[in-house]
C-alpha positions in Angstrom: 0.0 0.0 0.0 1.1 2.9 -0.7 0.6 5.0 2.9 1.5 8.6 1.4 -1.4 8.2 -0.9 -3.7 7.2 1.7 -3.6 10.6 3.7 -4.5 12.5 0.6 -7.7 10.4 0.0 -8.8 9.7 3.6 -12.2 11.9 3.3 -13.4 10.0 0.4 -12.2 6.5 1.4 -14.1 7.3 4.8 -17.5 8.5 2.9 -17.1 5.6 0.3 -16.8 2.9 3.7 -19.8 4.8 5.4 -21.8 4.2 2.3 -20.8 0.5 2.1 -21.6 0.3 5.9 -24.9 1.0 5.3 -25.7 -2.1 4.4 -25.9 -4.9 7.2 -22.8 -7.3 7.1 -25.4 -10.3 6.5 -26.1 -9.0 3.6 -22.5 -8.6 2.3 -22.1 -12.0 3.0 -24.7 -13.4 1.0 -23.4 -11.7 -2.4 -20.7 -13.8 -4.4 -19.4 -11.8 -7.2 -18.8 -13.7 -10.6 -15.2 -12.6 -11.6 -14.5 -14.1 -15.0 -11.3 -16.3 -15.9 -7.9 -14.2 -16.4 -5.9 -17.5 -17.1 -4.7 -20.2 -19.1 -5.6 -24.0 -19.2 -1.8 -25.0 -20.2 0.5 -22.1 -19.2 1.5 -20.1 -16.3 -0.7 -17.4 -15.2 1.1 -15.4 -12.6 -0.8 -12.9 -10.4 0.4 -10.4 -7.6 -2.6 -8.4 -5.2 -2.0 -6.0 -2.7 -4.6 -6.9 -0.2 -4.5 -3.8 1.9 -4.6 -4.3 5.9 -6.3 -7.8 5.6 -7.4 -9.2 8.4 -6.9 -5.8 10.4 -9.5 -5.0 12.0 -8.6 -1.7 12.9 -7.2 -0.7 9.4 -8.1 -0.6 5.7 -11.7 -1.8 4.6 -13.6 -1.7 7.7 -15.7 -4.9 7.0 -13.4 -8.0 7.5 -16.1 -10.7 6.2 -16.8 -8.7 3.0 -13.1 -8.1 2.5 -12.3 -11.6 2.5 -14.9 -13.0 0.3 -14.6 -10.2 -2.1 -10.6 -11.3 -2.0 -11.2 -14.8 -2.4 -14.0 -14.0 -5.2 -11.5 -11.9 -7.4 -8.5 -14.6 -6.7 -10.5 -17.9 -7.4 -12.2 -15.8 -10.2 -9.4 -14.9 -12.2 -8.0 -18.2 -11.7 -4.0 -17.6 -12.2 -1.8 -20.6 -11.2 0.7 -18.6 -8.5 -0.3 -15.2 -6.9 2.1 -13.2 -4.8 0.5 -11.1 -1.5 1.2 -8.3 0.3 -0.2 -6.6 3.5 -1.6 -10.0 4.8 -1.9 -9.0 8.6 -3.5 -11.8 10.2 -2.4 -15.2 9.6 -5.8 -16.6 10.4 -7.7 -14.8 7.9 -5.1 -15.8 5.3 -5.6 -19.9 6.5 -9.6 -18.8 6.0 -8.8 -17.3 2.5 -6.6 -20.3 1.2 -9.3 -22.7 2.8 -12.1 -21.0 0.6 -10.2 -21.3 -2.6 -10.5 -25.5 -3.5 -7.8 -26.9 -5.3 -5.1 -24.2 -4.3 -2.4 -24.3 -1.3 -0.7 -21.0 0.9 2.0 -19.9 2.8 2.6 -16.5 4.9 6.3 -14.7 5.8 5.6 -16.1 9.8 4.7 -19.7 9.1 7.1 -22.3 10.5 8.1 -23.4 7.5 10.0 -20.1 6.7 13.4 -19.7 7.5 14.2 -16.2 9.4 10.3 -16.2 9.1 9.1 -15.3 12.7 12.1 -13.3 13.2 10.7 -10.5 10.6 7.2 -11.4 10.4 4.9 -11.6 13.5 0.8 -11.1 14.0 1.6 -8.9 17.2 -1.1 -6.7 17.5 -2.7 -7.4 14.4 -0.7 -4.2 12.7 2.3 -6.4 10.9 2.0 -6.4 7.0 3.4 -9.6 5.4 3.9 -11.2 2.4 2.5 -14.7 1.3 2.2 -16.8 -1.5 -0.6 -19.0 -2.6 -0.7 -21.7 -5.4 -2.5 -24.0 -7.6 -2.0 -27.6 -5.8 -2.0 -29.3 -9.2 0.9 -26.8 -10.5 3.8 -27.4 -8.1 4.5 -27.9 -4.5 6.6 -26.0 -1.9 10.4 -26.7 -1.8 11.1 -24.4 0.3 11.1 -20.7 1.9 12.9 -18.2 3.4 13.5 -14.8 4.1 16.1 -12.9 2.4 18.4 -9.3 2.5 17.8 -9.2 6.2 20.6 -7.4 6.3 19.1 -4.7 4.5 15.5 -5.0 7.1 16.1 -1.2 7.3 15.6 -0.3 3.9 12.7 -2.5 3.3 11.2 -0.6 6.0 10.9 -3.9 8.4 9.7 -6.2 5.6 12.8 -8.2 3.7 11.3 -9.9 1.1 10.6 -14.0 1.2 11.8 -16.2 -1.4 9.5 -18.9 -2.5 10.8 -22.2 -4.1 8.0 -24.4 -5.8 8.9 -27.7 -8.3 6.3 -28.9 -10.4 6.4 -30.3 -14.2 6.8 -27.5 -16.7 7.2 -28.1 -20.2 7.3 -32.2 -19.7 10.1 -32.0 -17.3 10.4 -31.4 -13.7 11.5 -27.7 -12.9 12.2 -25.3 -9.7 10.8 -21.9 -9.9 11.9 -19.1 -7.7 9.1 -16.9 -6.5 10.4 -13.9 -4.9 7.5 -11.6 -2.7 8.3 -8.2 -1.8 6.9 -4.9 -0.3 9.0 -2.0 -0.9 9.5 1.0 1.6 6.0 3.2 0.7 5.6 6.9 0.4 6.6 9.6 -2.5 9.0 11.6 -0.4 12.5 11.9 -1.0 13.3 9.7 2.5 11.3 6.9 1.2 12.9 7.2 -2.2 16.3 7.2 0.0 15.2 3.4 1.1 13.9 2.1 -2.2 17.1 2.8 -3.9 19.7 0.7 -1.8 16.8 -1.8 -1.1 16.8 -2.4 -5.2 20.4 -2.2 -5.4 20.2 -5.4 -2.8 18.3 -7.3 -4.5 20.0 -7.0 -7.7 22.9 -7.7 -6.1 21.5 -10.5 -4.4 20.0 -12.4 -7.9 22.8 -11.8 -9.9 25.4 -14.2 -7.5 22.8 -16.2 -6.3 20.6 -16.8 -9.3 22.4 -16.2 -12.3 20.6 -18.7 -14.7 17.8 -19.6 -12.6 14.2 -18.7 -13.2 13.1 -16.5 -11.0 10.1 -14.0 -10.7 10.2 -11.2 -8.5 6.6 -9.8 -7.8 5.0 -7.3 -5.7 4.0 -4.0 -4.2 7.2 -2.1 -5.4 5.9 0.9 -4.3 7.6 2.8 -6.9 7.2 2.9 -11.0 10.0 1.5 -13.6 9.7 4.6 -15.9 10.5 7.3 -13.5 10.1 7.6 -9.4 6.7 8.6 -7.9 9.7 11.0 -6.0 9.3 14.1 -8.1 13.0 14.9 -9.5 13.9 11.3 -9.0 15.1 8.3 -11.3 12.7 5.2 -11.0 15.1 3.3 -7.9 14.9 0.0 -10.2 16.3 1.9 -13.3 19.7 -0.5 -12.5 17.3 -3.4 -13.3 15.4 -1.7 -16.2 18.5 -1.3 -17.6 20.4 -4.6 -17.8 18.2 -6.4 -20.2 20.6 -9.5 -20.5 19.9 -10.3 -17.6 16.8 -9.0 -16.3 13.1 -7.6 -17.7 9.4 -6.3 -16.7 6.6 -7.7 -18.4 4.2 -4.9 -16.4 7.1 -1.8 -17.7 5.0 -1.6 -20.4 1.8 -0.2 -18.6 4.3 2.3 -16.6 5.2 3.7 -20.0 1.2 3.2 -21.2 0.2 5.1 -18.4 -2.0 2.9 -17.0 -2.6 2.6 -13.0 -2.4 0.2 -10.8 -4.1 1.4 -7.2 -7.5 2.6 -7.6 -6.6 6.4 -6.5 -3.1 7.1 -8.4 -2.4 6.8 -11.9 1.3 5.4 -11.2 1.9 1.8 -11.9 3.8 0.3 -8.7 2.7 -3.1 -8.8 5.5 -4.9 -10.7 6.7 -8.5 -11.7 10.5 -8.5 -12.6 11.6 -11.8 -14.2 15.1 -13.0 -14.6 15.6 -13.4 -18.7 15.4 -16.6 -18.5 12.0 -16.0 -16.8 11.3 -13.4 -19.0 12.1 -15.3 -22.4 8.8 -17.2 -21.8 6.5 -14.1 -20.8 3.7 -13.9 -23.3 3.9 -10.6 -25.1 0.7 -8.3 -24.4 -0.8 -10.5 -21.4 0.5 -8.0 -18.9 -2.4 -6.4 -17.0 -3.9 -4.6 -13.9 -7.2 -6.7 -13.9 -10.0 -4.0 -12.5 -12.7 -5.8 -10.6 -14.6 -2.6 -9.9 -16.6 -3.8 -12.6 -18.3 -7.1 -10.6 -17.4 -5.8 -7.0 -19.6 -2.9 -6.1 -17.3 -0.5 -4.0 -14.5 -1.8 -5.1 -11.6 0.2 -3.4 -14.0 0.7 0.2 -14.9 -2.6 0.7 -11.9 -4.4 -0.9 -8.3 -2.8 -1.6 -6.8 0.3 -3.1 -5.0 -1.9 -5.2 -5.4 -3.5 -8.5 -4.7 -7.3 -8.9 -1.4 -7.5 -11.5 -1.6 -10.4 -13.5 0.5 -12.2 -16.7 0.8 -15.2 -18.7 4.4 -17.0 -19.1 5.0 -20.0 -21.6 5.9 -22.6 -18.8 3.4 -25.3 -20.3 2.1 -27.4 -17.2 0.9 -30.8 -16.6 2.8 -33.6 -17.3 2.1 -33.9 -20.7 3.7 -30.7 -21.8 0.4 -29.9 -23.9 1.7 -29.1 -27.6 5.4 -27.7 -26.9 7.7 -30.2 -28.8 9.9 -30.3 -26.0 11.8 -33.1 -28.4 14.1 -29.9 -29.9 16.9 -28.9 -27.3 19.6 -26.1 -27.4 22.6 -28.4 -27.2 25.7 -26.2 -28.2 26.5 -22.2 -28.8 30.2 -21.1 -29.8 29.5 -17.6 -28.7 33.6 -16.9 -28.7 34.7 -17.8 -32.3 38.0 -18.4 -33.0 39.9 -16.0 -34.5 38.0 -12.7 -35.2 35.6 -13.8 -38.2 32.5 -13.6 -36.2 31.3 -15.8 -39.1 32.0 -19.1 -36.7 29.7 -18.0 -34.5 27.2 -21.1 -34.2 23.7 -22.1 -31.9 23.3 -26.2 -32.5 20.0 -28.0 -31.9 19.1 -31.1 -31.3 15.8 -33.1 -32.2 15.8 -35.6 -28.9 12.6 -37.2 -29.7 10.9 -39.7 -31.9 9.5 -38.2 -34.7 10.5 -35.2 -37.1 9.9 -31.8 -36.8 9.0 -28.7 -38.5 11.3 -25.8 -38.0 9.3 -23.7 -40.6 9.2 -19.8 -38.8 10.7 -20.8 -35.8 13.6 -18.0 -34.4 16.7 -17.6 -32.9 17.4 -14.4 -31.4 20.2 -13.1 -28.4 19.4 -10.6 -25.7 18.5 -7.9 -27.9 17.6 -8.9 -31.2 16.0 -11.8 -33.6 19.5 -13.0 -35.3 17.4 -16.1 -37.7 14.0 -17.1 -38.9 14.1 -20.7 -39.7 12.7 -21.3 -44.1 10.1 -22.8 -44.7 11.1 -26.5 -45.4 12.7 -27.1 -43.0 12.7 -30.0 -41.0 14.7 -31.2 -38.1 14.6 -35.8 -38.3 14.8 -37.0 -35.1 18.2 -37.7 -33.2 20.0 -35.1 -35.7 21.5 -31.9 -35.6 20.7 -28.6 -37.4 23.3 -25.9 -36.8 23.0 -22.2 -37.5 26.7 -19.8 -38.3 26.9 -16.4 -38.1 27.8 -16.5 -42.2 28.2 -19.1 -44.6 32.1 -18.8 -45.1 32.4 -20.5 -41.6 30.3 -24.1 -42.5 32.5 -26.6 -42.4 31.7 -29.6 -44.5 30.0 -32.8 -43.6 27.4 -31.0 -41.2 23.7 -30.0 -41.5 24.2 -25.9 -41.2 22.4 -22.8 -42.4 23.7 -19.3 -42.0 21.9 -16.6 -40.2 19.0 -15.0 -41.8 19.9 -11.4 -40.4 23.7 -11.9 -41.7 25.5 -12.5 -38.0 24.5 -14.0 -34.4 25.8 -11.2 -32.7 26.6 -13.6 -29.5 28.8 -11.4 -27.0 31.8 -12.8 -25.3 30.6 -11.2 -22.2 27.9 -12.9 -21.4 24.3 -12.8 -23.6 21.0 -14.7 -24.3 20.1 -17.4 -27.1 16.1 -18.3 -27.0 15.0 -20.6 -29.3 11.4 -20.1 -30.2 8.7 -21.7 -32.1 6.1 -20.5 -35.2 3.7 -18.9 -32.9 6.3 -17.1 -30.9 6.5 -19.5 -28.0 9.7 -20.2 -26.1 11.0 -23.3 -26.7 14.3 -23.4 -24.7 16.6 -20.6 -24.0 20.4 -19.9 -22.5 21.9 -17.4 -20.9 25.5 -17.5 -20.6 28.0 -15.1 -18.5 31.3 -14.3 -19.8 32.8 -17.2 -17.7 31.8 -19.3 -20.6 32.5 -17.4 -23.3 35.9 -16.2 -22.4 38.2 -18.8 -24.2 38.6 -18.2 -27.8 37.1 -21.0 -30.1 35.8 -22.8 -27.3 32.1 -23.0 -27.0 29.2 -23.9 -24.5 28.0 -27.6 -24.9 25.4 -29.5 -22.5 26.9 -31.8 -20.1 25.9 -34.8 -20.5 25.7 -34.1 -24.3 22.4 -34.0 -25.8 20.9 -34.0 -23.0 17.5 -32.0 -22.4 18.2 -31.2 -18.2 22.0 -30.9 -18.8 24.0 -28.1 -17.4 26.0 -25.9 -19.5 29.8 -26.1 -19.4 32.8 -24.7 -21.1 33.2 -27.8 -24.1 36.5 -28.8 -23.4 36.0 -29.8 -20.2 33.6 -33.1 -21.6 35.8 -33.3 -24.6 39.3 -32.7 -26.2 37.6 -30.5 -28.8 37.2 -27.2 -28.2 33.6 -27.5 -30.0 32.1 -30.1 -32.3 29.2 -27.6 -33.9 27.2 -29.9 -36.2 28.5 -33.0 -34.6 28.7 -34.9 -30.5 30.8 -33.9 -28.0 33.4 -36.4 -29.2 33.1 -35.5 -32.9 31.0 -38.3 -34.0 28.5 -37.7 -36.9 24.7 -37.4 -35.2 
């Protein structure tokens, strides 16, 4: 929540909750709104909700009953598979909410199961605002949890954000997903600003050693836009993550620079999801939103919160089928580092791993910043072979199924980039980030380990092999 705004919209907050407590609470109780699905059957809808004060009695919307159903109505409505909440104050109206929502599971910043968890996060007095988590059962279960930066408790204000881990089957494998909840320092003045700012330079800190090809979502009340600061004269404090887009991204940046709102009072946006590239790789272009249910919950921001649910759609397919994703086409090798200095010999190799053949017609390869190749139509990748693609045609080497860049180069930095691999409709198939720790030998390039395999880890190829690389061919230099 964002408290500076509440003082300059306390008269008509307090008329709007007078009008709503007209009505007797039995009433309330008896109206369900219908919220309509937000989500997908097959991929990963992830929502974040600012509940303001829940579970207070003494703060926020005044009715506690119509709060809760009108919160459980608008999560269980909109139906994503993970949402991330903020300003949860008591535990026991959380355990009611969770209970009321069938087929999904919870976990608050206190719970046992936290690490560090009581040591930050307490019901004392009913007046502590913390973060939870709640998921779909069906998706993924809890790994584990913990609080994080408490070093940095300070600068987010008393509230560290809690790092979630959940594994579930994603794209016909089983995968770990890191959910990180947070609650930035709130207010528009320059002192709150003066928190935000090291509190973001924490965390980025913080992902890049810890996490640095993991995916991980960070979601929240950020209590400050990605465009420019709510802090008149300031720079937005998470401009140092808005601006390393090899490593990092914000599907929501784009209704900051839209203009659109995301509490019911302010038109800044400062409800955010951050996703590490490899996170962000598979968000679905245009799915970002701030869902309004003003529209089916009478009295929306009185009776309910002053914030908008944030919601959007990634390309983990779940279910342990892997829906239509042919999850049999792997990155297997990338010479980001080519030898010499004809950036020609610059190479991505995949791999069909399954049974049966498969269309590459208008699928892409692109880096960090840019697509680098369109697949032609035609062409078809047989199962248990190799299809490599050079920066130029000079550098194919005989003997080897290989097609030169559509774009004319790869444009793979030595310092560290991306390669994502998607399909026709735009889809993420698999993606790498590399950092310049694998990149840094000249000629040497970046092969699974085990070779050809879909869950392998990525390693410097002459560590697995006495080539240096083996584009177009196994680790060893055997034909595929």
């Amino acid at each position: 929540m964002k408290r500076s705004l509440r003082a300059l919209v306390g008269a008509a907050a307090a008329a709007l909750a007078l009008a709503t407590l007209a009505a007797p609470p039995a009433a309330h109780a008896a109206t369900t709104a219908t919220v309509p699905s937000q989500g997908s059957p097959t991929q990963l809808d992830v929502g974040n909700y600012n509940i303001e004060w829940f579970g207070a009695p003494d703060m926020g919307p005044t009715n506690e009953a119509l709060q809760q159903q009108n919160v459980r109505d608008v999560m269980a409505g909109a139906d994503m598979d993970v949402w991330g909440l903020e300003e949860v104050v008591s535990t026991s109206a959380f355990n009611s909410l969770v209970a009321g929502m069938p087929g999904f599971t919870g976990i608050v910043a206190n719970d046992s199961r936290v690490t560090n968890g009581a040591a930050y996060y307490s019901d004392f007095n009913n007046t502590e605002q913390k973060v939870a988590l709640v998921w779909r059962s069906s998706v993924a279960s809890l790994v584990s949890a913990k609080v994080i930066l408490t070093a940095q408790n300070s600068v987010f204000a008393g509230r560290p954000p809690v790092e979630f881990k959940l594994r579930g089957t994603f794209d016909g494998v089983s995968r770990d997903l890191i959910f990180i909840v947070m609650h930035a320092k709130a207010g528009s003045d320059t002192a709150a600003w003066n928190q935000r700012d090291p509190a973001s330079q924490a965390l980025k800190s913080y992902l890049d050693t810890t996490y640095p090809t993991q995916d991980v979502f960070v979601i929240g009340d950020w209590n400050d836009d990605v465009d420019t600061s709510i802090t008149s004269g300031k720079a937005s404090p998470y401009a140092n993550f808005v601006s390393d887009t090899a490593r990092y991204g914000f599907p929501t940046r784009a209704l900051s620079l839209a203009g659109v709102a995301s509490t019911t009072s302010y038109p800044d946006f400062i409800d955010h999801q951050l996703g590490t590239n490899e996170v962000y790789a598979r968000y679905v272009a245009g799915t970002a939103k701030a869902f309004q249910p003003q529209a089916y919950i009478p009295n929306y921001a009185s009776t309910t919160t002053d914030h908008y649910p944030v919601m959007a759609r990634y390309n983990f397919v779940t279910g342990g089928g892997g829906g239509t994703d042919p999850a049999g086409v792997i990155l297997n090798e990338v010479l980001a580092n080519e030898p010499g200095s004809n950036t020609a010999g610059e190479g991505v190799e995949l791999v069909n791993t399954g049974s049966t053949s498969i269309s590459l017609a208008g699928w892409t390869l692109r880096d960090g910043t840019a697509l680098r190749h369109t697949f032609a139509s035609g062409t078809t990748l047989q199962p248990g072979k190799a299809l490599t693609v050079f920066g130029g045609s000079s550098a194919i080497p005989s003997g080897i199924t290989a097609v030169a860049a559509s774009t004319g180069d790869l444009n793979l930095a030595n310092g560290g980039d991306s390669v994502i691999l998607r399909d026709a409709s735009g889809a993420t198939v698999q993606s790498l980030t590399y950092s310049s720790t694998l990149a840094s030998t000249d000629g040497v390039s970046i092969n699974r380990s085990p070779d050809v395999s879909a869950t392998g880890t990525w390693v410097k190829h002459n560590t697995i092999s006495s080539l240096l690389q083996s584009l177009g061919r196994r680790a060893n230099g055997t034909a595929f």
